[in-house]
N, C-alpha and C positions, 0 to 999 in steps of 0.2 A: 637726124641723130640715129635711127634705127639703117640705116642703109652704113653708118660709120660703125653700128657692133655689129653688122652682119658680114663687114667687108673685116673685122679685126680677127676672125676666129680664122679667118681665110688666109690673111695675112702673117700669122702665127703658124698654121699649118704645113705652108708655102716654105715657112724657114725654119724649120723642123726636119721637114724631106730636104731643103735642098741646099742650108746650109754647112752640113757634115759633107754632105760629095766636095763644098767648096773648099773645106776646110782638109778632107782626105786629099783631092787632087791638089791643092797647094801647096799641103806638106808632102806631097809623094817627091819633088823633086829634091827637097833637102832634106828628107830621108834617105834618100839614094845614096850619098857618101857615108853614113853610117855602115860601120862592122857587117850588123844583121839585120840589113833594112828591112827584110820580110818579116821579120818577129815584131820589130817592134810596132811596123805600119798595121800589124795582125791586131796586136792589143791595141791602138789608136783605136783601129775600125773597131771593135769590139765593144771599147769605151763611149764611142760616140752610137754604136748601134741601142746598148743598155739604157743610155741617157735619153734617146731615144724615143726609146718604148717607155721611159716612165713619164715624159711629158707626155705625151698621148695619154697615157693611162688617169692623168693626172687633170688631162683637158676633157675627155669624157665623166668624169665621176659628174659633175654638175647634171648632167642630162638622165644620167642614170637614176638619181636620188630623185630626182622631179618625174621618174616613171615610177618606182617605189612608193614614193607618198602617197600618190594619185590613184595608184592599184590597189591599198591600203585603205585609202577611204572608201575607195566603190566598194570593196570585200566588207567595210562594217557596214556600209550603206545597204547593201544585200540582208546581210544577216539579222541588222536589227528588221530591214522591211518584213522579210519572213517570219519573223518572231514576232509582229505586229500580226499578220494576216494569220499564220497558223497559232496562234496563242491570244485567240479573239475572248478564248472565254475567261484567261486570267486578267486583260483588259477590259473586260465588259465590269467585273467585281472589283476594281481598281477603280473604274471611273464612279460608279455607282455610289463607292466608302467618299470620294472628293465631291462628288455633290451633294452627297447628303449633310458632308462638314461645312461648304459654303453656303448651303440653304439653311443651316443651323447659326448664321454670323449674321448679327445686326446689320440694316443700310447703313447706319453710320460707320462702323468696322469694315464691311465691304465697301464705303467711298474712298475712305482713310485708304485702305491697302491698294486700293486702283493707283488713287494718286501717288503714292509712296512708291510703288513698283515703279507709274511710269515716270516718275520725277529724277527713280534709280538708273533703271534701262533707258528711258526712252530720252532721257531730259537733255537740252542742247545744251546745259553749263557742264557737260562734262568728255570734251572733244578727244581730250587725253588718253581717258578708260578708253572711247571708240577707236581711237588708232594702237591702244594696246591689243584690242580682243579682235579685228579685221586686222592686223599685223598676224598675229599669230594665225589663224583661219588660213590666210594668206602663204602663211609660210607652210605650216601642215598640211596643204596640198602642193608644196615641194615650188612653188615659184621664187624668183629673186625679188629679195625686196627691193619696192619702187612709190616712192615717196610720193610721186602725184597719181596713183592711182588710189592708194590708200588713203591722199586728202580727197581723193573725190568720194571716195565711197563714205569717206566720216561724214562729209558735209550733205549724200542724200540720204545713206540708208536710213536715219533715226528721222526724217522727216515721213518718207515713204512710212516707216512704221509706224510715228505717231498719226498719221493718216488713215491708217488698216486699224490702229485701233482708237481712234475716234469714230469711224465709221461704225467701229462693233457695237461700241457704248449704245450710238443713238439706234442701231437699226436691233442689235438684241437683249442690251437690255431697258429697253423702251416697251418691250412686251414683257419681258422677265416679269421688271421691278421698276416701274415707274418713279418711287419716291426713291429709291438708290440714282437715280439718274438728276432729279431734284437735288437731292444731296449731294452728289458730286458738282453740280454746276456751282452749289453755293461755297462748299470747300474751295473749288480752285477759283470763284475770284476771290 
């Protein structure tokens, strides 16, 4: 399938260049009885040169907007990085006010909201939201949409994640908060 869209942009190109010469030298002969066969075979070439250059123009936009996108995110990927490392100490006072609110929340409130986030984000009854939110991800880094990659990524990434945080539970908050760990086992059976 991929050697049939790699051989099609080829084959489009092919009769772009060198359908207009068939179509100029074809008609150059029954142009020639014509009054003023040089004006008018002038505005033909002209016609066909114009049409031309906008399929072209029209067969590159696709490639272009997939370098846009993709230059776009590196540049916010940059900028937030930086604003993370040189603005350590407006993060430091940011993390400090969020933990001191979650060490102020009951285990029972801290098991509830575990489960509720991951039942929100992470939960496998919801395939639809995942092909909504990696569709667009997908798209805002400027790619064509493609139906079997985006069911592959529905069907591992919310496993890989609920994996990365099951493993947080038992291995950090196992020391945290022992009885939050108790309490979430017995909420979720």
């Amino acid at each position: 399938m991929t050697k049939k869209k790699a051989f099609t942009p080829l084959l489009y190109l092919a009769s772009i260049v060198f359908l207009p010469w068939w179509i100029s030298l074809s008609l150059n002969k029954s142009l020639e009885s014509w009054e003023c066969p040089e004006t008018h075979l002038q505005k033909l070439r002209m016609g066909i040169h114009k049409e031309t250059i906008q399929l072209i123009k029209m067969y590159n936009q696709d490639p272009i907007h997939t370098i846009l996108h993709f230059s776009t995110n590196i540049i916010w990927f940059v900028i937030l990085s930086g604003y993370s490392i040189l603005g350590n100490e407006e993060l430091l006072i940011l993390n400090s006010w969020i933990q001191q609110f979650l060490y102020n929340l009951s285990d029972t409130i801290k098991a509830f909201s575990i489960l509720l986030l991951t039942d929100l984000c992470i939960g496998f009854h919801s395939p639809h939201g995942w092909e909504l939110m990696i569709g667009s991800v997908y798209k805002d880094f400027g790619f064509a949409h493609n139906d079997q990659i985006i069911s592959g990524l529905v069907s591992t990434f919310p496993v890989i994640l609920d994996t990365i945080f099951k493993y947080w539970i038992f291995r950090y908050l196992n020391r945290v908060s022992p009885s939050l760990v108790v309490i979430y086992h017995s909420m979720n059976d």
